[in-house]
N, C-alpha and C positions, 0 to 999 in steps of 0.2 A: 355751593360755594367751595372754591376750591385752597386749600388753604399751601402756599409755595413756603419749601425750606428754607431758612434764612442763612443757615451752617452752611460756607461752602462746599463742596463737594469734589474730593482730588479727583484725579481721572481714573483713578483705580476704585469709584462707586462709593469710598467713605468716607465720611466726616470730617474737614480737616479743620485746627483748631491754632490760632492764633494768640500767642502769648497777650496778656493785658500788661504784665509788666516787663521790662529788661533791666538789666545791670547796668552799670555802665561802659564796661567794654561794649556790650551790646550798643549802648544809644549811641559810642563815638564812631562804631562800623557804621551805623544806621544813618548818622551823619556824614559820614566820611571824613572826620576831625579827630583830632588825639585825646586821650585820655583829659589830659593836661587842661586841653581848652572846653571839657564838657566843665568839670571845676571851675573854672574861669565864669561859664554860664551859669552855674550856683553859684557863686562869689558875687557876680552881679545883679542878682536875681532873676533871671532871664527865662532860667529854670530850674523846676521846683522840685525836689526827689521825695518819692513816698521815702518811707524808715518804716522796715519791720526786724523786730528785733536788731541784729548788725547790720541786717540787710540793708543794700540802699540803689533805690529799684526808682525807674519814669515809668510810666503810663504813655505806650504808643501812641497813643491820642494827642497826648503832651508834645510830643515830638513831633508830630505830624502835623500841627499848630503851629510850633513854632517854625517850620518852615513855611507853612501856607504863608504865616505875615511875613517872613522875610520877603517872600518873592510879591506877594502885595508889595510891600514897601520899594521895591525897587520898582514896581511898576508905577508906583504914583511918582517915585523921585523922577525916572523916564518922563512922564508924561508932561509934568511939573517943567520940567526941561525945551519942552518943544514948541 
């Protein structure tokens, strides 16, 4: 049995390592949104920010969710439509 790495691998043969949390400048880049309206999306609950210490960090995952259902959502309103 062969057992394949899960860690992806850069082209330069090492390990490469994916943040689990960002800031939020990082999640409104990852967005393409301002600062302002990530706020707006904790304000609404929309989305959730881990807190460590002052810190105040999303989980990629979180982010990557909440676009999945966006574009779900527009796909049902689409369909809903037709």
């Amino acid at each position: 049995m062969t057992i394949t790495p899960t860690v992806p691998i850069s082209p330069s043969g090492q390990p490469t390592t994916q943040a689990l949390l960002v800031s939020i400048r990082r999640a409104a880049d990852m967005l393409a949104i301002s600062r302002s309206s990530i706020y707006n999306l904790i304000d609404a609950d929309q989305l959730t920010p881990i807190r460590i210490g002052r810190s105040v960090r999303f989980p990629v995952e979180q982010l990557e969710r909440f676009v999945a259902a966006r574009i779900a959502d527009k796909a049902a309103e689409l369909s809903a439509g037709t």
